[in-house]
N, C-alpha and C positions, 0 to 999 in steps of 0.2 A: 491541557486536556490530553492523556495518555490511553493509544488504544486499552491497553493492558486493565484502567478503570474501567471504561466503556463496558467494555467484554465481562468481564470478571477473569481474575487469574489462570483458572483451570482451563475457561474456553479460549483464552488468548493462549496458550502454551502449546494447546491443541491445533491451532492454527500456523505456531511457530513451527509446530514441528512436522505440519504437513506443508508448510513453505519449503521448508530446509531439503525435502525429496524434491525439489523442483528448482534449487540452487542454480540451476544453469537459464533458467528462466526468468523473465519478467512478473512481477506480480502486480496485477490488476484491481482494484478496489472499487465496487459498486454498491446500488442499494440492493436490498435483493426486492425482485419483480414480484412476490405474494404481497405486500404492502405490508409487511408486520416493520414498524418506524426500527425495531432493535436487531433487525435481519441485516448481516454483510456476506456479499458473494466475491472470495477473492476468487481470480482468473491466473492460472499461469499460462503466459503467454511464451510463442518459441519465439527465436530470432525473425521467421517469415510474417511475426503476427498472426500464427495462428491459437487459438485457444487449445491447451494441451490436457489442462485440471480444471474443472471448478470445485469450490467448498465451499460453503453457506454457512452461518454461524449465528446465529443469536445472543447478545449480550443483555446485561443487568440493567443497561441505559439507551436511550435512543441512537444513534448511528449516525444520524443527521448533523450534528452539529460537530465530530468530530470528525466526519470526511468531507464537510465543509473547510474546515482549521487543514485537514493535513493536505487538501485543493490546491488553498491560499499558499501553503508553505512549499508545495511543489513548486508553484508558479512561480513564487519568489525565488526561489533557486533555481529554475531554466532561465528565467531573465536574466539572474547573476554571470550565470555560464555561459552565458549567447554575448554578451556585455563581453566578457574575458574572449571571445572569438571561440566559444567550444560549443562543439555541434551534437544534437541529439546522438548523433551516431558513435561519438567519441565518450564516453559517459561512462560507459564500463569496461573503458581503456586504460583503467589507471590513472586517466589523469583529472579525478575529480576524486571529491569525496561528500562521503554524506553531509545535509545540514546540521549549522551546530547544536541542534539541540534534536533529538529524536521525538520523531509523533509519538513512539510504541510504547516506549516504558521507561 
């Protein structure tokens, strides 16, 4: 399951490219808090933790089940890297890289 379906094209692109202004940041993925099941609120986050951007989005499918899937596949990959001795904090040090297969598209 790829956010990119979830979403539909045009609102995942629109999301890609207000990530892309926030390149130096963390991005955050939640539900969003009106209860609509098709609502995501991403978060850019700075280095302090602090929240810099939100953007809310509505997709063609529920939300739920695919930021359940992309939880799981985080989780799996920080244990993989804590396993190899690499710390939350080393992460966007170069010396990792993305899972092999992408949640987005």
């Amino acid at each position: 399951m790829k956010l990119i379906h979830v979403l539909g094209e045009e609102v995942y692109r629109d999301l890609m490219k207000w990530e892309d202004e926030y390149e130096t940041c963390c991005i955050a993925y939640e539900y969003t808090s009106d209860g609509n099941p098709y609502g995501l609120l991403a978060k850019a986050v700075d280095e302090s933790d602090v929240v810099i951007a939100e953007k809310t989005v509505y997709g063609k499918y529920p939300i739920r089940p695919w930021l359940k899937a992309f939880g799981a596949q985080h989780d799996e990959w920080a244990n993989q890297l804590k396993a190899q001795g690499i710390t939350p904090d080393q992460y966007n040090v170069g010396y990792t890289s993305c899972p092999r297969e992408s949640p987005f598209e």
